[in-house]
C-alpha positions in Angstrom: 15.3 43.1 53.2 15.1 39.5 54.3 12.1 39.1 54.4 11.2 40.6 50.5 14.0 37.9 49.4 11.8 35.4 51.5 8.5 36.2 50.0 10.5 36.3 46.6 11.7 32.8 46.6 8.1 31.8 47.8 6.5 33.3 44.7 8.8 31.8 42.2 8.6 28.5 43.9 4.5 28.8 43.8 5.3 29.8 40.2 7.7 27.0 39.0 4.7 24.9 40.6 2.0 25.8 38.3 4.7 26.5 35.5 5.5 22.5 35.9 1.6 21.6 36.0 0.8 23.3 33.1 3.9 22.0 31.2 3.0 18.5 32.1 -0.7 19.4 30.7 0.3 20.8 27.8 2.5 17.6 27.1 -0.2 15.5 27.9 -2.1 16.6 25.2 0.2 16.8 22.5 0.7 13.1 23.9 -2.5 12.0 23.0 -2.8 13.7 19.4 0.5 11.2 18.9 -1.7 7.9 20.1 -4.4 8.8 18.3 -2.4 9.1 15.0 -0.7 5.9 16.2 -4.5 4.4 16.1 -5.4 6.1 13.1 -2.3 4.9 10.9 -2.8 1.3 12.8 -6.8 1.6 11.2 -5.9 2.8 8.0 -3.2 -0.1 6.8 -6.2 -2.3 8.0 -8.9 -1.0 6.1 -6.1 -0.2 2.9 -5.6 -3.9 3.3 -9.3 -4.7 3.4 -9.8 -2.5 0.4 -7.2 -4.2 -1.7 -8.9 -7.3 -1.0 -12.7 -6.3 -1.9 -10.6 -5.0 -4.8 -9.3 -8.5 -5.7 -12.7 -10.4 -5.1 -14.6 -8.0 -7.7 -12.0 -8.5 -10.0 -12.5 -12.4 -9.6 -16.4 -11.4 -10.1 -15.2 -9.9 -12.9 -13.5 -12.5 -14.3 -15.7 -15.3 -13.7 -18.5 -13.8 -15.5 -16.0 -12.3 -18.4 -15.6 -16.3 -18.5 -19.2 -17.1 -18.1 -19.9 -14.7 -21.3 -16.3 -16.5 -23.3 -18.0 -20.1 -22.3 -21.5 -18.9 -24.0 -23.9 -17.7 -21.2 -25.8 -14.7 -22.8 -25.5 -11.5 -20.9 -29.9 -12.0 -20.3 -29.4 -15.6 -19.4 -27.1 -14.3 -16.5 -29.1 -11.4 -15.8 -32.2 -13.8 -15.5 -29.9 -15.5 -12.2 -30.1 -12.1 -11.1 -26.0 -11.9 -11.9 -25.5 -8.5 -13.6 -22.9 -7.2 -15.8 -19.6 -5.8 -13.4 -18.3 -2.3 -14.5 -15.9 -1.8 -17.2 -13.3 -0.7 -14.8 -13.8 -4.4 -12.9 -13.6 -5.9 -16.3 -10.6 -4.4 -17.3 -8.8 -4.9 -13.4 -9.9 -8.7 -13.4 -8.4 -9.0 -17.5 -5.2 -7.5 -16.8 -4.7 -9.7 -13.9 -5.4 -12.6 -15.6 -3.3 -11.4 -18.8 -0.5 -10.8 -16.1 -0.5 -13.7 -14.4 -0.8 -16.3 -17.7 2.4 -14.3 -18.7 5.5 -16.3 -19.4 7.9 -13.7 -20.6 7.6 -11.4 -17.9 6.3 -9.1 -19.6 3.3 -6.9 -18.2 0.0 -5.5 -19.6 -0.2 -1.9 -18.2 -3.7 -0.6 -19.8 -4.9 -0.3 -16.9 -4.4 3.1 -14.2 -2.9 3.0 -10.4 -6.3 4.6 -10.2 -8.6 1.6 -11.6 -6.5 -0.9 -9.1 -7.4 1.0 -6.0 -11.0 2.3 -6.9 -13.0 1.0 -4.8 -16.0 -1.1 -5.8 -18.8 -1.3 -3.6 -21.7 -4.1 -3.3 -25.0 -2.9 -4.2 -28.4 -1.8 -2.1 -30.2 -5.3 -3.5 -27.5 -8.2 -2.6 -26.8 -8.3 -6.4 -24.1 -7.6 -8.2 -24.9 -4.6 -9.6 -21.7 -2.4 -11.3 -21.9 -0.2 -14.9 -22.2 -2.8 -18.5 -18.7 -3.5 -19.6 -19.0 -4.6 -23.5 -22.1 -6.9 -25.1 
């Protein structure tokens, strides 16, 4: 009877062994999905933050050439620079910012969607400026 008891004990022990090992295994890995969302969210507020400011230079593209076109340059004239036209969505953004910081009341211009402030607005293919006619 001993000896079954003995043999037993050595059994569970070898168990609780390679129970333990795999436990630590197992938490490894669920370890590692936590520092790679750690990274991820880390990489995402810098590319959100990267975003909103390629959002805020094309809205100042925007708004230089709305400008350009207010002071008397012809939409061809530009165009003949190779400057094109920014998007209506641009055009709108780089407005409304404008509009909302010349405001002395406090009062705010909201035309324009949570959607059109964080659309992103990439350069184009040929080093141009190349974004969708806004008005003529």
């Amino acid at each position: 009877m001993p000896r079954s008891t003995r043999k037993k004990s050595q059994y569970e022990a070898r168990a609780n062994e390679l129970i333990r090992a795999q436990l630590a295994q197992r938490k490894a890995l669920i370890g590692a999905i936590g520092d790679a969302e750690e990274k991820y969210d880390q990489q995402l507020k810098v590319v959100t933050e990267a975003q909103r400011q390629l959002d805020a230079r094309s809205a100042d593209i925007a708004e230089a050439y709305s400008n350009a076109i207010e002071g008397g340059w012809t939409a061809a004239e530009l165009k003949g620079f190779g400057i094109n036209r920014p998007d209506s969505k641009t055009v709108k953004t780089a407005k409304n910012s404008t509009a909302k910081q010349g405001s002395s009341d406090g009062a705010t211009d909201n035309s324009t969607t949570s959607q059109d402030a964080t659309t992103p607005h990439p350069p184009s293919t040929n080093g141009h400026h190349t974004l969708e006619p806004a008005h003529q």
